[in-house]
N, CA, C and O atoms as CSV, one atom per row, in Angstrom:
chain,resi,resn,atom,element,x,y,z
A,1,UNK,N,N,-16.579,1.462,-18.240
A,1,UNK,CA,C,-17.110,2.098,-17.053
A,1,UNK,C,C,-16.262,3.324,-16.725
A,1,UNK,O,O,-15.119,3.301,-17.181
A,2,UNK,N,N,-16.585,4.266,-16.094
A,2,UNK,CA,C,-16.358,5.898,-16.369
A,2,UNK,C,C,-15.900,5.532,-14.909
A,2,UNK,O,O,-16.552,4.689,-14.292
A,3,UNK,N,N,-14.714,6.180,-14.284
A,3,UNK,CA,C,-14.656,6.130,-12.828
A,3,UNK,C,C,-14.927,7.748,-12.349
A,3,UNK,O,O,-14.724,8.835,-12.890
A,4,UNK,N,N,-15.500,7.311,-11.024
A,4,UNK,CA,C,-16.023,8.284,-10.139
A,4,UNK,C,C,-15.147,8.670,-9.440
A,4,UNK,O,O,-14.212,8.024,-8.967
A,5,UNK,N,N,-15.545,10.396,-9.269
A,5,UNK,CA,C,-14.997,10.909,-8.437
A,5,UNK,C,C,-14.420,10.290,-7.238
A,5,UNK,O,O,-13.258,9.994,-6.961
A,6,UNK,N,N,-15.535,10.168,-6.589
A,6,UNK,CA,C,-14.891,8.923,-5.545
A,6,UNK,C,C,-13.977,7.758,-5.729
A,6,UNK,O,O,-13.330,7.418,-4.738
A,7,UNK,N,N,-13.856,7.246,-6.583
A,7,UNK,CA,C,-12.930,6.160,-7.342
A,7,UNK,C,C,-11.321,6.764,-7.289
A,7,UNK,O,O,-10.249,6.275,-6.934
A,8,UNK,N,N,-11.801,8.271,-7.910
A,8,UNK,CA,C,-10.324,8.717,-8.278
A,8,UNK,C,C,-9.799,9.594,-7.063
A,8,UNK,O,O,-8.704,10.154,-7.109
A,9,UNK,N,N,-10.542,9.665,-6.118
A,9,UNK,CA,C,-9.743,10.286,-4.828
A,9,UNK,C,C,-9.293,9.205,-4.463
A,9,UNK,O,O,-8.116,9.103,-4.118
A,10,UNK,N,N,-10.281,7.999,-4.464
A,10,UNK,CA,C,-9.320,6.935,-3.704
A,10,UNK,C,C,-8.063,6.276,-4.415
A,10,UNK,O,O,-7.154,5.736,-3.785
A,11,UNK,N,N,-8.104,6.362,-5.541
A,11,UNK,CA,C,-6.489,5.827,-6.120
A,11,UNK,C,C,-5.607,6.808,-5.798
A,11,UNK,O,O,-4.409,6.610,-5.594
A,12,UNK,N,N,-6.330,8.192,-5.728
A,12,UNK,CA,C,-5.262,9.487,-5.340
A,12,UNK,C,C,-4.568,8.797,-3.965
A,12,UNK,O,O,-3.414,8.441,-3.724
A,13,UNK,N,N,-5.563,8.780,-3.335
A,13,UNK,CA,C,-5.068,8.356,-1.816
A,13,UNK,C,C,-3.789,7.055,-1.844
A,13,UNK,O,O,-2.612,7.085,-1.484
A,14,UNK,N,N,-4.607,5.994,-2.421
A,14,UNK,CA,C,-3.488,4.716,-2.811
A,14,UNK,C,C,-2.507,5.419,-3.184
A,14,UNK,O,O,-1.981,5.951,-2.206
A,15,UNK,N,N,-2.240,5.556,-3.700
A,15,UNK,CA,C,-0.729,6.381,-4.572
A,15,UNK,C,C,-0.195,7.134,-3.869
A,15,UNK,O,O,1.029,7.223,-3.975
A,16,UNK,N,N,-0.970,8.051,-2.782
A,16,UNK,CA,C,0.148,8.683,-2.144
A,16,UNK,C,C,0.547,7.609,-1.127
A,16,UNK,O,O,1.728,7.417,-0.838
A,17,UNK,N,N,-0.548,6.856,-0.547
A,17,UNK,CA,C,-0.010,6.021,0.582
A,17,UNK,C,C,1.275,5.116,-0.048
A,17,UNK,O,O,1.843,4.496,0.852
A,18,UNK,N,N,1.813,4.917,-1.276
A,18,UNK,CA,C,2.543,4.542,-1.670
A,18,UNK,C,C,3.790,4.865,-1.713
A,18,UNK,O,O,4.750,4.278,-1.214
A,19,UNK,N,N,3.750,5.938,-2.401
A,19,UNK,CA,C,4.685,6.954,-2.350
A,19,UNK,C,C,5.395,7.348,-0.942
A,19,UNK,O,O,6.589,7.629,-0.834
A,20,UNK,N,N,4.564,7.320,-0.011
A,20,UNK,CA,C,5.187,7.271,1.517
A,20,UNK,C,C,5.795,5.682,1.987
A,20,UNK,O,O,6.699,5.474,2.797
A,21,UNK,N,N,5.202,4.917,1.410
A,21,UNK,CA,C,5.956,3.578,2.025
A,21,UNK,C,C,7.533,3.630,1.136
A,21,UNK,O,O,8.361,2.779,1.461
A,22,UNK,N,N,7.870,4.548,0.128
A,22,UNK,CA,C,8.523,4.625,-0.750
A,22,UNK,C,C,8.772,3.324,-1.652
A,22,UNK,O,O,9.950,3.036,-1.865
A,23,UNK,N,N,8.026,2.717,-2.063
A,23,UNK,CA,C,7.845,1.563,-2.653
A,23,UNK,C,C,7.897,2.473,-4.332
A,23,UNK,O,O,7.014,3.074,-4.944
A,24,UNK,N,N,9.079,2.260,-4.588
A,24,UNK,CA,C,9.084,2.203,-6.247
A,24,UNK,C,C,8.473,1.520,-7.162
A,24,UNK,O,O,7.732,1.924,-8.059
A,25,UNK,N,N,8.840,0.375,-6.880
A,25,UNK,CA,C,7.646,-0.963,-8.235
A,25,UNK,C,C,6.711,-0.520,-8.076
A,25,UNK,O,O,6.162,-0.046,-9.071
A,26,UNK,N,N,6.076,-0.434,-6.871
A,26,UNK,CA,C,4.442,-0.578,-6.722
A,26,UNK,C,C,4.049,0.854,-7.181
A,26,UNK,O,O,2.967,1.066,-7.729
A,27,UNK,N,N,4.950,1.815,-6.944
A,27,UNK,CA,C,4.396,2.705,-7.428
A,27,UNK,C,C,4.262,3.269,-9.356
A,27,UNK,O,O,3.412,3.817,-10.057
A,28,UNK,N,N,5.458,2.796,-9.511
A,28,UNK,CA,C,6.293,2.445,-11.311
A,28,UNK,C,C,4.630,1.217,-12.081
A,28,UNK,O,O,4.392,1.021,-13.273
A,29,UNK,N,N,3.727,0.586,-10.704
A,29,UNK,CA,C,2.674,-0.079,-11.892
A,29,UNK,C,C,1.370,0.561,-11.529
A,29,UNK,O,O,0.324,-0.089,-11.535
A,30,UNK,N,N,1.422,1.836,-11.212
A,30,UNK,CA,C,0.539,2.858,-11.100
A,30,UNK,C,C,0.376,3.404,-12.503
A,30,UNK,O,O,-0.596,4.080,-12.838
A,31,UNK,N,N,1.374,3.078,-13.306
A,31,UNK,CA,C,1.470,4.145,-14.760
A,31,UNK,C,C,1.372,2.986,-15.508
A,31,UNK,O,O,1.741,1.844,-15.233
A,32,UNK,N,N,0.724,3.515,-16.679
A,32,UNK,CA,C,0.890,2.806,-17.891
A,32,UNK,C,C,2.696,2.759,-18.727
A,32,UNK,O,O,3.569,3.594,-18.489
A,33,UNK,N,N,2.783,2.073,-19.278
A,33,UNK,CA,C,3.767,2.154,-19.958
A,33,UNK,C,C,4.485,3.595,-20.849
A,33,UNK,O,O,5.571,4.153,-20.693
A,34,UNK,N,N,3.287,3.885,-21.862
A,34,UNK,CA,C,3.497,5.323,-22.481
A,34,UNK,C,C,3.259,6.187,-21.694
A,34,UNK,O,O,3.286,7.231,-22.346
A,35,UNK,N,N,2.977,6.464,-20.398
A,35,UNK,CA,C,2.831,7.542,-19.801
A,35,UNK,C,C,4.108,8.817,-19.889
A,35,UNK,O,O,5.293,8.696,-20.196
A,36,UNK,N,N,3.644,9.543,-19.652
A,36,UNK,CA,C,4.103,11.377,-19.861
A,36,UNK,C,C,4.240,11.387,-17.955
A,36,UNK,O,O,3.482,10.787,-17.192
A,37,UNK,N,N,5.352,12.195,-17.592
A,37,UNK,CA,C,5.124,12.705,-16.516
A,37,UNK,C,C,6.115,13.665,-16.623
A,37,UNK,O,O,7.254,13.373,-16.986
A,38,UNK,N,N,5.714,14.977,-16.287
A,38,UNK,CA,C,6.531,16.136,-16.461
A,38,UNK,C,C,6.840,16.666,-14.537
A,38,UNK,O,O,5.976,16.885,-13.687
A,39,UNK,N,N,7.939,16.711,-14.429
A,39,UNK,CA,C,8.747,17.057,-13.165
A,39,UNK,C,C,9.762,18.061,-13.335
A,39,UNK,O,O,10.878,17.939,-13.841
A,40,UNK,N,N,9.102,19.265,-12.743
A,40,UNK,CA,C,9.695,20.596,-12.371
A,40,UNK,C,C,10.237,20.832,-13.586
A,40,UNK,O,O,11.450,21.038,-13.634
A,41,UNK,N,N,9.510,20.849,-14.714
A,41,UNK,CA,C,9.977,21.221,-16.037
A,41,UNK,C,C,10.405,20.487,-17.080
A,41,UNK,O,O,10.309,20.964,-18.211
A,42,UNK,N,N,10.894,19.337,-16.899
A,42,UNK,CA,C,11.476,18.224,-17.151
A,42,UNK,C,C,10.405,17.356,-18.179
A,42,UNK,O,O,9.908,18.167,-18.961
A,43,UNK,N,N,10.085,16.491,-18.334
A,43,UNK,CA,C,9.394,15.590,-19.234
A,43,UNK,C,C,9.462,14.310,-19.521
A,43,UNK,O,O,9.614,14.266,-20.742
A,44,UNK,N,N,9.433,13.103,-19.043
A,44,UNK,CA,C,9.923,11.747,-18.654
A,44,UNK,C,C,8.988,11.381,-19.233
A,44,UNK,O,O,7.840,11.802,-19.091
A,45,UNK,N,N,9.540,10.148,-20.312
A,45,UNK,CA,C,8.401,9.453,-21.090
A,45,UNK,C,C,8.791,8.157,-20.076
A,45,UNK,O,O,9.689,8.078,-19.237
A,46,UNK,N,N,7.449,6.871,-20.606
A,46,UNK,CA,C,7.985,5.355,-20.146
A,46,UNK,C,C,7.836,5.389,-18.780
A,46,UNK,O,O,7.505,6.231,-17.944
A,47,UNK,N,N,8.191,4.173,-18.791
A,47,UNK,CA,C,8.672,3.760,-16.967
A,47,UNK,C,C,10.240,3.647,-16.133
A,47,UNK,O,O,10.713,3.436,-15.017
A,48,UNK,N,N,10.740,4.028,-17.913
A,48,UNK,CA,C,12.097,4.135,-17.393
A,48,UNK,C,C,12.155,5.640,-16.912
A,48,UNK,O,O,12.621,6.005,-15.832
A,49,UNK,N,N,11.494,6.624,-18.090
A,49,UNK,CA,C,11.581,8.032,-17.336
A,49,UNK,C,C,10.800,8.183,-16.004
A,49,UNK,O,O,11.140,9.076,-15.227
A,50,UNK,N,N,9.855,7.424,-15.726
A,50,UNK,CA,C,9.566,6.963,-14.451
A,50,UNK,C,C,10.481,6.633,-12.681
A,50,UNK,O,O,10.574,7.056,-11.528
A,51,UNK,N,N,10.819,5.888,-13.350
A,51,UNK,CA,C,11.784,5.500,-12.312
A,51,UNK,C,C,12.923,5.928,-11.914
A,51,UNK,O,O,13.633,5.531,-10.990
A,52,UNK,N,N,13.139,7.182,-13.033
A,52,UNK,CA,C,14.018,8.553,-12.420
A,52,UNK,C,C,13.615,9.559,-11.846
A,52,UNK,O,O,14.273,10.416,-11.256
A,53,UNK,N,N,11.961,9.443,-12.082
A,53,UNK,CA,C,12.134,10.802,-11.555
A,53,UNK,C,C,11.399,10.249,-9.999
A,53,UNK,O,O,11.268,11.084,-9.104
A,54,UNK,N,N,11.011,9.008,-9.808
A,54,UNK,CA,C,11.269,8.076,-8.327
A,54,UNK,C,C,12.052,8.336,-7.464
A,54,UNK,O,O,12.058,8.813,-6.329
A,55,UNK,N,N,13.253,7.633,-8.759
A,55,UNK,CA,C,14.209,7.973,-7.880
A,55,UNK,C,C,14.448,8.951,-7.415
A,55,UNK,O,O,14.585,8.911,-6.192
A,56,UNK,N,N,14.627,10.338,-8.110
A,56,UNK,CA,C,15.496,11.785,-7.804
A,56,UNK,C,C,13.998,12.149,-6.565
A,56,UNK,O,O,14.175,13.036,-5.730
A,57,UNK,N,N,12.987,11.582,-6.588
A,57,UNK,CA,C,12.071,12.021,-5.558
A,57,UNK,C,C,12.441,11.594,-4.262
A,57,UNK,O,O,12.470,12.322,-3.270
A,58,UNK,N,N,12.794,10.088,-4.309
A,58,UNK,CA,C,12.967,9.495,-3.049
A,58,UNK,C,C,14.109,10.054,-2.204
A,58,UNK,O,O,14.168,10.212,-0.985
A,59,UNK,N,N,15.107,10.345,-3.277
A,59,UNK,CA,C,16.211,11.251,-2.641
A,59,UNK,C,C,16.138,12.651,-2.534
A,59,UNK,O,O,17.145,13.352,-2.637
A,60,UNK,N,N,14.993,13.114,-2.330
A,60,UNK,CA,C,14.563,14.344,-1.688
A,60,UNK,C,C,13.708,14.306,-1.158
A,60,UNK,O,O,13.267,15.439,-0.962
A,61,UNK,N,N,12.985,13.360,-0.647
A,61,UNK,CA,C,11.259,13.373,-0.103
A,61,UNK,C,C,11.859,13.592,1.382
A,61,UNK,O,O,11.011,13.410,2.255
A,62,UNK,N,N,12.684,13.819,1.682
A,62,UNK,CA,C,12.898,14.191,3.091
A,62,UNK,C,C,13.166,15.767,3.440
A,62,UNK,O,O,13.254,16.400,4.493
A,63,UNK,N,N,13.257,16.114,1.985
A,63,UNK,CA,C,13.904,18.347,1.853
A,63,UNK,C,C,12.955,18.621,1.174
A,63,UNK,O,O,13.317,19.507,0.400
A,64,UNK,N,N,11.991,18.383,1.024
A,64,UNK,CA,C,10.738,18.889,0.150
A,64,UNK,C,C,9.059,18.440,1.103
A,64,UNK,O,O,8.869,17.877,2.182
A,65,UNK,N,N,8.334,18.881,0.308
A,65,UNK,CA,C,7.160,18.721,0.660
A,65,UNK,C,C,6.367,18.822,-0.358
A,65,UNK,O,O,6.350,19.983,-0.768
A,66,UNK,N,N,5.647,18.063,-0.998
A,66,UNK,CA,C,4.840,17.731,-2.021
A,66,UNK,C,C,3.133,18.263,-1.451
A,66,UNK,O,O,2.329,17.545,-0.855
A,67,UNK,N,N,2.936,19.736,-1.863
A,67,UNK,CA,C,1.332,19.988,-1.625
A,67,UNK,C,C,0.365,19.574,-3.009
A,67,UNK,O,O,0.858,19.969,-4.066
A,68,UNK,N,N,-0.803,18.911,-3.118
A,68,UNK,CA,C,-1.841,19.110,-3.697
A,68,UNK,C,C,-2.206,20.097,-4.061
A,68,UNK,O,O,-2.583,20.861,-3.173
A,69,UNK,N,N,-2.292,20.613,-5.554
A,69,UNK,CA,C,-2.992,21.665,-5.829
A,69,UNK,C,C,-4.101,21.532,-6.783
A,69,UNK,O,O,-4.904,22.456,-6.918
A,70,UNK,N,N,-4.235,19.992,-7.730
A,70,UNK,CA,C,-5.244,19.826,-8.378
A,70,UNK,C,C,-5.209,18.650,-8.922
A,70,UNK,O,O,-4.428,18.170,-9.743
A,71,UNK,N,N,-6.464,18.066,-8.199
A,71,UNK,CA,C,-6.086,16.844,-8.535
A,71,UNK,C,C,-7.631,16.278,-9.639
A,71,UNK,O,O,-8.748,16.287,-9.121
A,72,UNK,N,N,-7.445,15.831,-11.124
A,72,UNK,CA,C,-8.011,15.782,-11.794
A,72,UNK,C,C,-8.202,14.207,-12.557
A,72,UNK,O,O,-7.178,13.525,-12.608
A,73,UNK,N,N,-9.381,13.667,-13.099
A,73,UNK,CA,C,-9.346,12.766,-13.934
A,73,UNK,C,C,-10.421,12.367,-14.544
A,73,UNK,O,O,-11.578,12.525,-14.157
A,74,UNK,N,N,-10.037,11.818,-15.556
A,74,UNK,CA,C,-11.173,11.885,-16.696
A,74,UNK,C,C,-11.147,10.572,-17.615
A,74,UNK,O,O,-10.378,10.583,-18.577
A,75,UNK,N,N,-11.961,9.407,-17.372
A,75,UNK,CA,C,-11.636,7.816,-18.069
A,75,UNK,C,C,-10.168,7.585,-17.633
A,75,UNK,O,O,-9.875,8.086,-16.547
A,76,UNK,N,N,-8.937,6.736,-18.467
A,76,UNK,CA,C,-7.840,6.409,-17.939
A,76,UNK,C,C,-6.764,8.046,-18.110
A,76,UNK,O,O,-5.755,7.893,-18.799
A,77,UNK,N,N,-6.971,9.363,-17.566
A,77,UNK,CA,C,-6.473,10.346,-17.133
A,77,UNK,C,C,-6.354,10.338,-16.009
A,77,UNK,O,O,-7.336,9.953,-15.374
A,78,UNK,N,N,-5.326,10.681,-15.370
A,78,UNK,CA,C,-5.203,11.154,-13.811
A,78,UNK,C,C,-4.304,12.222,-13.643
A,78,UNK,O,O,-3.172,11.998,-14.074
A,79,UNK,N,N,-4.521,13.430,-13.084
A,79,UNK,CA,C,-3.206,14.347,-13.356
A,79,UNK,C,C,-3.709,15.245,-12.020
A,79,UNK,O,O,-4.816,15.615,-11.629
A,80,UNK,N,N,-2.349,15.404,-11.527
A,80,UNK,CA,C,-2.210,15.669,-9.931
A,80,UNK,C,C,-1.069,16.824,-10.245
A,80,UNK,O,O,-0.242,16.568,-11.120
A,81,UNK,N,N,-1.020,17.826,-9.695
A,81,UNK,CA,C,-0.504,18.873,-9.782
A,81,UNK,C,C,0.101,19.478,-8.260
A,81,UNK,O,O,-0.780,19.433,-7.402
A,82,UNK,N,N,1.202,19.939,-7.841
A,82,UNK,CA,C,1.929,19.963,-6.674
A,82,UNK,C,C,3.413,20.993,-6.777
A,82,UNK,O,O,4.372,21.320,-7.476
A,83,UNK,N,N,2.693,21.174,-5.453
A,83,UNK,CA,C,3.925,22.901,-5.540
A,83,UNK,C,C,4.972,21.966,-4.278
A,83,UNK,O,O,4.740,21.243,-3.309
A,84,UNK,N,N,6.238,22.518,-5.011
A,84,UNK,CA,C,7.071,21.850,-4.395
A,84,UNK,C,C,7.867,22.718,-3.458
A,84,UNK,O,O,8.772,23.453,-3.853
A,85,UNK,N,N,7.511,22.608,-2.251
A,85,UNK,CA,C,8.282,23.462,-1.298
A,85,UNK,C,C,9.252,22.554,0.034
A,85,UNK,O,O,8.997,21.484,0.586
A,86,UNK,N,N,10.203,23.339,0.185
A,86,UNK,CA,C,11.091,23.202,0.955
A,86,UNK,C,C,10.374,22.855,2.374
A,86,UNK,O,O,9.462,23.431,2.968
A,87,UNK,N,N,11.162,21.648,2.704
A,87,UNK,CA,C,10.378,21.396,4.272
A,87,UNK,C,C,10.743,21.913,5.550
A,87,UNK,O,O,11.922,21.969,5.899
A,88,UNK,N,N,9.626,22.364,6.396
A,88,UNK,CA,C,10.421,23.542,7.404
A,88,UNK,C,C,10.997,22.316,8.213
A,88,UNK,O,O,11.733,22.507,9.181
């Protein structure tokens, strides 16, 4: 089954509501295992490269601000794109 647009705003949504409770696990079984996640240049395979770049988030999610700039998906793809600016 192909998920819908609607499907994938709403996991968008789950995930960020996650990300604000700062819940690491829950957010670390959002990803598959082989997942790719590239951060500010960087490139983190796994869930171990996962859970660094969690971490190094959680210890800035208070000096930053994470905007939406494109949020995309396609069967098990999801790729969310975000300009990272300094919080006034």
């Amino acid at each position: 089954m192909r998920p819908t647009k609607e499907n994938i705003i709403k996991r968008a949504k789950a995930l960020d509501d996650v990300i604000e409770k700062r819940n690491a696990e829950e957010l670390v079984s959002y990803f598959a295992d082989d997942r790719v996640i590239e951060l500010l240049g960087s490139k983190l395979n796994g869930k171990d490269g996962l859970r660094r770049a969690i971490k190094w988030m959680f210890k800035h999610l208070y000096t930053i601000t994470l905007v939406p700039r494109t949020i995309m998906g396609e069967g098990t793809i999801f790729f969310v794109e975000f300009t990272v600016n300094p919080r006034a």
